[in-house]
C-alpha positions in Angstrom: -58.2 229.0 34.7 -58.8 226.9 31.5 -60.2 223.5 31.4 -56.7 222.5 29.8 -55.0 223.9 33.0 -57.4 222.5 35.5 -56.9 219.0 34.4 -52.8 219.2 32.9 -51.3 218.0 36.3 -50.1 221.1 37.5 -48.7 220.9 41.5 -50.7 224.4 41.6 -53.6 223.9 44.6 -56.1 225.1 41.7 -55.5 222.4 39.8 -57.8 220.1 42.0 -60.9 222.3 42.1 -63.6 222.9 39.9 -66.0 220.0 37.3 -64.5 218.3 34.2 -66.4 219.1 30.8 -64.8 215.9 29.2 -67.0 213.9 27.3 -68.6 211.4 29.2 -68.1 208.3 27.2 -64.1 209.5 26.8 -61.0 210.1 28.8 -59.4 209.0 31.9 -61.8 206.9 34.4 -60.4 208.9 37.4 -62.4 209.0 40.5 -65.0 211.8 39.5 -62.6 213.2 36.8 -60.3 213.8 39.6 -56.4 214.2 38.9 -54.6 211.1 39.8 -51.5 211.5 41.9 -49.6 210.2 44.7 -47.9 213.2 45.4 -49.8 215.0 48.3 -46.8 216.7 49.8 -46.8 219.6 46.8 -50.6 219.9 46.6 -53.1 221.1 49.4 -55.1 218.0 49.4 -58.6 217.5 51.3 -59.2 213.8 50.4 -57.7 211.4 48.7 -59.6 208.9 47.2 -58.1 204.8 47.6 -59.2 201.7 45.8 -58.8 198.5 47.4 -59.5 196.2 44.4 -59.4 192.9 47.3 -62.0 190.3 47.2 -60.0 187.4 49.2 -61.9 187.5 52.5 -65.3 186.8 50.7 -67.6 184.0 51.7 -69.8 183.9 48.8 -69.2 185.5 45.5 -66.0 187.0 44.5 -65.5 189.8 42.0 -65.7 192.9 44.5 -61.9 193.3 43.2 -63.2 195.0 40.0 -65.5 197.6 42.4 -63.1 200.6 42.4 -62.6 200.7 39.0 -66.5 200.4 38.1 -67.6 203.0 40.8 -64.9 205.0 39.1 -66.0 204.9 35.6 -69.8 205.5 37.2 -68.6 208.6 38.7 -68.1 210.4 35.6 -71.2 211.2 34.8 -71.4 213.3 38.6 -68.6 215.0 37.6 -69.2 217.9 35.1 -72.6 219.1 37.1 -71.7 222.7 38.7 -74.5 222.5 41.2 -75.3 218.9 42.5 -78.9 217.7 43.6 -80.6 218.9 46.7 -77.0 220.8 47.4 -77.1 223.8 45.5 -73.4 224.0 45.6 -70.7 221.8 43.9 -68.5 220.2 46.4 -65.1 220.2 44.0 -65.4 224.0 44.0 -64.8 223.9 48.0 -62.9 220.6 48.5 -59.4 219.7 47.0 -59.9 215.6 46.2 -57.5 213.5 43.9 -57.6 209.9 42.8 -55.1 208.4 44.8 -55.0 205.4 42.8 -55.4 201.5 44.4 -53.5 199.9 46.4 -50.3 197.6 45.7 -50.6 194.3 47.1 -49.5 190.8 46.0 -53.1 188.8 44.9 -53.3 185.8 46.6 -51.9 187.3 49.4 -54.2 188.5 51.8 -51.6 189.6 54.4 -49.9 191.4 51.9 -53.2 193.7 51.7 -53.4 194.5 55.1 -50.1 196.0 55.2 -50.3 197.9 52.1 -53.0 199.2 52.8 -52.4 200.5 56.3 -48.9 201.5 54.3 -51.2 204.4 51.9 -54.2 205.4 54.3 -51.0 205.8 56.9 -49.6 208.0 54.3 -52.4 209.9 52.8 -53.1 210.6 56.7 -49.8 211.9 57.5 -50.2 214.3 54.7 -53.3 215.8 56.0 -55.8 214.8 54.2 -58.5 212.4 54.4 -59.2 209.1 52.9 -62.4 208.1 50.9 -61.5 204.3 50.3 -63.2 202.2 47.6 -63.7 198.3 48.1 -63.2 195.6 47.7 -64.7 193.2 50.1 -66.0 194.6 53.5 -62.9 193.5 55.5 -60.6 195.8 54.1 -62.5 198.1 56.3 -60.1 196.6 59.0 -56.4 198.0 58.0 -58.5 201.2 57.2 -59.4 201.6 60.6 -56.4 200.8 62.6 -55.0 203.7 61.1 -57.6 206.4 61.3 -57.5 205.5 65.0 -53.8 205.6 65.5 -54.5 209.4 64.5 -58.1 210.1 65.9 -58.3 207.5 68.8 -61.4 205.1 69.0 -64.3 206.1 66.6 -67.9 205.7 66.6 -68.8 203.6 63.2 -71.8 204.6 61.4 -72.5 201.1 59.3 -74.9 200.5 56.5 -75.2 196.5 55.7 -77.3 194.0 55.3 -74.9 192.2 57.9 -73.5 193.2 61.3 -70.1 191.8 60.3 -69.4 190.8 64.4 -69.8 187.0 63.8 -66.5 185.1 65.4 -66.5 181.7 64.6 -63.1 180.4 65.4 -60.3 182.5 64.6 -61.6 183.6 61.0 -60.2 187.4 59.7 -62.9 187.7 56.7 -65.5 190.3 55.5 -68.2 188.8 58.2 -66.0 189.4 61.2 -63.9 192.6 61.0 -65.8 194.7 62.8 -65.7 192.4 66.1 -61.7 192.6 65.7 -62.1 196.4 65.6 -63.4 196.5 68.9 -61.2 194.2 70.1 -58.8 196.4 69.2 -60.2 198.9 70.6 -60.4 201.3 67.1 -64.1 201.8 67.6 -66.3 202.5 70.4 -69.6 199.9 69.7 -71.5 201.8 72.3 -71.2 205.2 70.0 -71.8 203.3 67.0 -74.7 202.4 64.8 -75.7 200.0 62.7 -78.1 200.7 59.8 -80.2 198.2 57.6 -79.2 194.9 59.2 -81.5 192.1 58.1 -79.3 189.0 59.3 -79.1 186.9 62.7 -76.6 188.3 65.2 -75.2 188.2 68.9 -77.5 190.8 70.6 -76.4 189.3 73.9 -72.8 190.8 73.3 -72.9 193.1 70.8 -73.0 196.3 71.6 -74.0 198.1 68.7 -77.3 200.2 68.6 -79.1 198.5 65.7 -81.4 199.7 63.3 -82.9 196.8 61.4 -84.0 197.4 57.8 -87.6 196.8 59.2 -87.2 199.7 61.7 -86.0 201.9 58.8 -89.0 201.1 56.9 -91.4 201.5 59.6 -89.7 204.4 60.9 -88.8 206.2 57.9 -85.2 208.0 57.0 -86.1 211.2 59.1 -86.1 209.1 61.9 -82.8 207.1 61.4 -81.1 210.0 60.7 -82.0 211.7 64.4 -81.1 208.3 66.0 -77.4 208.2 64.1 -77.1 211.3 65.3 -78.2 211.1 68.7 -75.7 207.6 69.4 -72.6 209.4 67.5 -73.2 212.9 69.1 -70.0 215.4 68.4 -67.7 211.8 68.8 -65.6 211.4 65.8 -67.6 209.0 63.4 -66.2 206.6 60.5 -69.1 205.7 57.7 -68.8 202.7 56.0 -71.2 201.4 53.4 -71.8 198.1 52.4 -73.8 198.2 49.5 -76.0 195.4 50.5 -77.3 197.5 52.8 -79.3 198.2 49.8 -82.2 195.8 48.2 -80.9 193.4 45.9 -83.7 195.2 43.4 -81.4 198.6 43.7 -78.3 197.1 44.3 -77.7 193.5 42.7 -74.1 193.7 41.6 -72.8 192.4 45.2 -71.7 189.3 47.0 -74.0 188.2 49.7 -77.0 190.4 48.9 -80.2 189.7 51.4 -83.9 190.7 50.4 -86.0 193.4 52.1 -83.1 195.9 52.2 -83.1 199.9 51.7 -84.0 201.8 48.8 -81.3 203.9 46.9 -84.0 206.9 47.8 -84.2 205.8 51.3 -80.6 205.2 51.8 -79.7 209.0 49.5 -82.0 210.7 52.0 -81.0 209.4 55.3 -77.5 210.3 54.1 -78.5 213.9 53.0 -79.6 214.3 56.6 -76.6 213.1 58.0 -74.6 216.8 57.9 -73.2 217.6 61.2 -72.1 214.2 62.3 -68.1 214.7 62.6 -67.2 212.5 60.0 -63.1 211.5 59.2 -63.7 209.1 56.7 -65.7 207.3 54.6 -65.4 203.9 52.6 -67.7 202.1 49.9 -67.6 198.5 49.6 -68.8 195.2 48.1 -69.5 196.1 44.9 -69.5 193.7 42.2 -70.0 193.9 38.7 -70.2 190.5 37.4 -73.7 190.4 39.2 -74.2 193.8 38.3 -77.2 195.0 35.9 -77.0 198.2 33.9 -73.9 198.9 36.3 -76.8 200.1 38.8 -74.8 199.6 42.1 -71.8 201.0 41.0 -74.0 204.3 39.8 -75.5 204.2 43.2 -72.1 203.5 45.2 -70.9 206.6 43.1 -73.7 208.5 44.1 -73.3 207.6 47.7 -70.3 209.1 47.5 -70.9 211.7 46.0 -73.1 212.4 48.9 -70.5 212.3 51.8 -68.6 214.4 49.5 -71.3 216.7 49.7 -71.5 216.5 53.1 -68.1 217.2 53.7 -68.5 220.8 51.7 -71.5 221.8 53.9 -69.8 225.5 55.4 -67.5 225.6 53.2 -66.4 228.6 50.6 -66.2 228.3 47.2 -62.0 228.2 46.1 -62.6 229.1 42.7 
């Protein structure tokens, strides 16, 4: 297979494997060089990757509606390596991923997002494969995961913020109170879900989340968070989302709400690395923002983050090509 056939658009299930040689300061700012299409019912797809370029739920500072195109144009330099990092493998040898594109919704509308997007992930899911969803403010976690659990039932969330996102005051849908509505509907089960880095105030009356506090990560170390997100989540299936204000605003400063004394990049890679096993169906990134960015630093470490899952996600896998 030539480069020229791997990357023509070709229906042809090879198509989607293998690492782009493009230049890396040229070409299409797919989703790790990935070929962008809509069209999953002629292609065996594994995951299809969805922007959500939606920062109307915000309560701070806007501009998380340009992430998914910056983590994008990060990616590329992930995508021509045939062996990544600490792997030893490359994961689009044994994966089939595409660049789904973002979602369609009306700006200004907020309502209009929610149903849109419930419209693709619905779709991509009825096709078989998977979604890895690019933000985007946090709440468009919600719509994500009404669908996943209309196929998978309710899921265990393994969360990385800064911020539980549970607060309810009054009848507010925004990015600081989707995950309460989640269990009120009854997508996730709080009790099988963890909650990694939080460094703000919270119900621990009625939340039922196991928590562990940026300060227990550091005291602690990553070895240890991993073993405890595995122990809550156990063989349930598991939904990861990542805020990336999980992260320190000295590793991650291109975001909305960022808090001091968050993770490392290193800290957060690792306890990631260590996360293989855990039965995971999905996976978004989310609150990045590049007007606040520097160097585009978060948006190279949300690509890498997902890079990671994607990683993850190739663990037992064969090779395709």
């Amino acid at each position: 297979m030539t480069e020229s056939d791997e990357f023509s658009g070709s229906s042809d299930d090879h198509a989607l494997y293998g690492s782009s040689q493009e230049l890396l300061f040229a070409g299409l700012s797919t989703f790790m060089r990935r070929k962008y299409t809509r069209d999953l019912d002629s292609t065996d797809v594994d995951i299809a990757v969805l922007g959500i370029p939606c920062d109307l739920a915000t309560c701070y500072r806007p501009g998380t509606r340009f992430g998914p195109a910056a983590i994008r144009q990060s990616s590329v330099d992930m995508a021509c390596w045939d062996k990544q990092f600490h792997w030893d493998f490359n994961p689009f040898k044994r994966l089939a991923i595409v660049d789904y594109g973002d979602v369609h919704f009306e700006y200004g509308n907020p309502a209009s997002m929610v149903e849109k997007t419930q419209h693709d992930v619905a779709a991509i899911l009825a096709a078989g494969a998977e979604t890895l969803c690019l933000g985007g403010d946090h709440y468009v976690s919600l719509p994500i995961l009404r669908e996943q659990a209309k196929v998978h039932g309710p899921l265990s969330l393994v969360h990385f913020d800064a911020h539980t996102d549970t607060y309810r005051d009054g009848n507010t849908y925004d990015h600081g109170s989707m995950f309460h509505y989640a269990v009120e509907e009854g997508l996730i089960d709080p009790e099988r879900s963890v909650q990694i880095g939080i460094r703000t105030e919270y119900d621990k009356e009625h939340d039922k989340f196991v928590v562990l506090s940026a300060p227990w990560v550091h005291e602690n170390g990553t070895s240890a968070t991993a073993k405890e997100i595995k122990r809550v989540v156990g063989d349930h299936k598991a939904y990861l989302t990542f805020d990336i204000d999980c992260l320190d605003p000295a590793f991650a400063p291109g975001t909305g709400t960022p808090v001091a004394g968050g993770l490392t990049s290193a800290q957060a890679l690792e306890i990631m690395r260590s996360l293989s096993g855990v039965n995971f169906i999905g996976m978004d990134i989310v609150e990045v923002s590049p007007t606040y960015d520097v160097g585009n630093v978060t948006a190279i470490v949300a690509a890498q983050l997902t890079l990671e899952y994607l990683c993850l996600k190739s663990v037992g896998l064969d090779d395709k090509i």
